[in-house]
N, C-alpha and C positions, 0 to 999 in steps of 0.2 A: 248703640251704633258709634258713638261717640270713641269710647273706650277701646272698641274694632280700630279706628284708625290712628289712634295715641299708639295703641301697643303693634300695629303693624309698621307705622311710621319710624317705632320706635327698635322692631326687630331687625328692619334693611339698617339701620344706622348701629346696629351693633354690627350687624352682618358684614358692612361694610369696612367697621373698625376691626373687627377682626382679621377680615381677610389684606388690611392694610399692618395691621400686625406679623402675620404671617409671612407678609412677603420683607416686611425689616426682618426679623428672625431670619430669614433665608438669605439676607444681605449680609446680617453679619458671620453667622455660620461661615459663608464663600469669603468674608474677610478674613476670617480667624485660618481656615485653611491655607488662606494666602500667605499670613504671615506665618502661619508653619512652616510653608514650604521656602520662602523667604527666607528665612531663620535657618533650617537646614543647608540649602546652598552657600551663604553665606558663608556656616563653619566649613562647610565641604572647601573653599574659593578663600576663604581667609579675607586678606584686605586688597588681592592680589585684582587689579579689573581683568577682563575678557582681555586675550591677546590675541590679534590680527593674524592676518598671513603674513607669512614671510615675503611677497611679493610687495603687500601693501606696505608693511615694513621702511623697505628700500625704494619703493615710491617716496614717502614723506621724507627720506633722509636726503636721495637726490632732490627733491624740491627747497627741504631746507640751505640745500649747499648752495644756490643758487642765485648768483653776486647781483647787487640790485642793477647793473649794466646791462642784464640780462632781463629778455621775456623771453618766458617755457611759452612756444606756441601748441606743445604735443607733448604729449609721453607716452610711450606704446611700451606694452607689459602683453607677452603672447602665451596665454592663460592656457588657450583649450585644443587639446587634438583631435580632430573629428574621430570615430569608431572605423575600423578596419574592415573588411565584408567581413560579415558572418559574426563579429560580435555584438552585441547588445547596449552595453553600456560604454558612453565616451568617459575615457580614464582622461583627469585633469593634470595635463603635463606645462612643464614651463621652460620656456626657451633657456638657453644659458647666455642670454644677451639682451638689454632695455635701448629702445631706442628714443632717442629725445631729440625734438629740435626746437629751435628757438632762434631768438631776433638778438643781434646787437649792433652797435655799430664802434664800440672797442673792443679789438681782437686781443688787447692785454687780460682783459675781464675772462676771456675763454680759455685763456693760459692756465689763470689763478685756477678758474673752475675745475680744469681737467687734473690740476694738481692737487686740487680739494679730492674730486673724486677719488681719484688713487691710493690717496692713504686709509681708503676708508678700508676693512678687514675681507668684507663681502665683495670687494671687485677685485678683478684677475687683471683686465685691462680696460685702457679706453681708448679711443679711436675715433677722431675727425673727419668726419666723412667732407666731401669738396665745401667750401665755402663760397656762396652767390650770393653776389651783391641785388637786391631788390630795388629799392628807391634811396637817394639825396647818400649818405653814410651807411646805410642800415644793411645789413648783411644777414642771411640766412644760412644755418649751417645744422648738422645731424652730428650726434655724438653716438657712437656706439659702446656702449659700456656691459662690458663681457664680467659675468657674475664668476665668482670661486667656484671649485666645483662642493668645497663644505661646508655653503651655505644650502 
């Protein structure tokens, strides 16, 4: 009787090790393919990262240009056209204009800015939309900045 539960005690604890074996084997296996497929994209991608949209793009650059005088309270980017009757799927179209506004209270900071904008390749034009004043100095204003048509 003895011997009955030494070698049944002793079968779950193989049984056990085993199926704790199996399932590592199965970890590494799903590792190994990972780094295969890793491996392959990499040479596919080179050293080159993922590159954004062109919208996001000219998001980060207008934010970069942006004179510390200045708070962006907005930036609107007009991404999506709804579907027409009768078609199916909404085509993702993009304005050919970003609008931004923001806070300052020197109107020479909006000067520099709108001449930063400018020279940049991707904009065709920009444009100040009215300037109101909110509270003590601080003014609020809209820039419209009209994209190239080759970007």
């Amino acid at each position: 009787m003895l011997n009955f539960f030494v070698y049944n005690q002793t079968a779950r604890s193989l049984a056990q090790v085993e199926g704790e074996l199996y399932y590592s084997q199965s970890l590494l296996s799903k590792m190994d393919s990972l780094k295969t497929q890793l491996s392959q994209r990499q040479r596919v991608l080179g050293d080159q990262p993922l590159r954004p949209t062109q919208l996001s793009l000219l998001a980060d650059e207008i934010a970069q240009t942006i004179p510390p005088a200045i708070k962006l309270l907005q930036l609107q980017c007009f991404p999506v056209e709804k579907p027409k009757a009768g078609e199916r799927e909404t085509r993702l179209t993009y304005a050919s204009f970003i609008l931004v506004r923001a806070q300052t209270s020197n109107t020479q900071s909006i000067n520099e800015w709108i001449a930063l904008l400018e020279e940049r390749s991707w904009s065709a034009r920009v444009k100040l939309q009215p300037f109101r004043n909110t509270r003590n100095d601080e003014g609020e204003f809209e820039l419209r900045i009209e994209t190239s048509q080759k970007e």
